[in-house]
N, C-alpha and C positions, 0 to 999 in steps of 0.2 A: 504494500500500500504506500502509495507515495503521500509527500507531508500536504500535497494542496485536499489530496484526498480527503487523508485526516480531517483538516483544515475545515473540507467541506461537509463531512459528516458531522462533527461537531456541530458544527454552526445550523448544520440541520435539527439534530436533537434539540438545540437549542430553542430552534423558531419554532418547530412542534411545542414543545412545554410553553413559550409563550402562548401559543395560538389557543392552549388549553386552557391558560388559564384565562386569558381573553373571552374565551366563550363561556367559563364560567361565572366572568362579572360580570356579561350580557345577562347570562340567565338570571342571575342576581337585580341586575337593573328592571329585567320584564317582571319578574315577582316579584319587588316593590312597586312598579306601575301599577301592577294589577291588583295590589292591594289600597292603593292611593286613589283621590279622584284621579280622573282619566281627562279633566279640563285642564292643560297642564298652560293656559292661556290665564285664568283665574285663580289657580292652586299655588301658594308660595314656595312650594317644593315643586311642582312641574318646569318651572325652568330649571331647576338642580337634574332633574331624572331628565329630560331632554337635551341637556350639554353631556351627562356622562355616557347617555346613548350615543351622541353625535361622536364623543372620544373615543368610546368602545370601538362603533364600526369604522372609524378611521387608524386605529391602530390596528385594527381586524385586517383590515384592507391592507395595510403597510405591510404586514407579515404575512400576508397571504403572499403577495407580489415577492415577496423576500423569499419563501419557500420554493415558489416557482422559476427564480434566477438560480436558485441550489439546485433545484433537481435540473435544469439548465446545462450547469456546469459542471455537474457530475455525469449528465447525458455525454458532454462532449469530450470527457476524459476518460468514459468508456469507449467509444467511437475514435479516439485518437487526434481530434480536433483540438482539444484545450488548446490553450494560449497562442491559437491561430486568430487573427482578427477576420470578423465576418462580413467585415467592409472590405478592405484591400488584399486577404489574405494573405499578410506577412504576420508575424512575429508579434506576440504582446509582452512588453518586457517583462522579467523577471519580476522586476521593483513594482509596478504595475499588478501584476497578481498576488504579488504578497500583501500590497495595500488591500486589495480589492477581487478575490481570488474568482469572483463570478465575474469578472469584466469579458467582456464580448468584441470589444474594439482598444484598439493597439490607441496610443496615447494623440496621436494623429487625426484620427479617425474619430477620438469621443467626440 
């Protein structure tokens, strides 16, 4: 296994355990809605429950897209493409993948 491998599994397990517990502050936020009024226009806690909803599905979102650059980059270092750029097909530096191991284009190209 090579270190970007590592690199990438890791950071997988990772964004999964986020993603987990992200869904389960969602479930937490809809089972406090749904025990609150539902007017969240009139209720002094419906704008608290409608920003930590709006937070949830935006960090949901963020790590979903994160999960999907990993399985990405792990696609392409099965297939033998990693740190090929998919713009010009040269070379993605070294320093470059070690900052950013899911990059897709050479420093040129971002």
């Amino acid at each position: 296994m090579t270190t970007a491998e590592e690199r990438l599994i890791a950071d997988r397990a990772g964004t999964l355990e986020l993603l987990a517990s992200l869904r389960r502050d969602w479930d937490g936020v809809v089972e406090a809605s749904a025990q609150s009024n539902a007017d969240d226009e009139h209720d002094p806690e419906g704008a608290t429950i409608a920003f930590e909803r709006a937070r949830i599905e935006a960090s949901l979102s963020r790590a979903e897209a994160r999960l999907a650059e990993i399985d990405g980059a792990l696609r392409r270092l099965a297939e033998g493409a990693y740190g090929t750029c998919e713009r010009c097909g040269g070379p993605i530096a070294p320093e470059r993948l070690e900052a950013r191991p899911m990059a897709r284009t050479c420093v040129a190209c971002a």
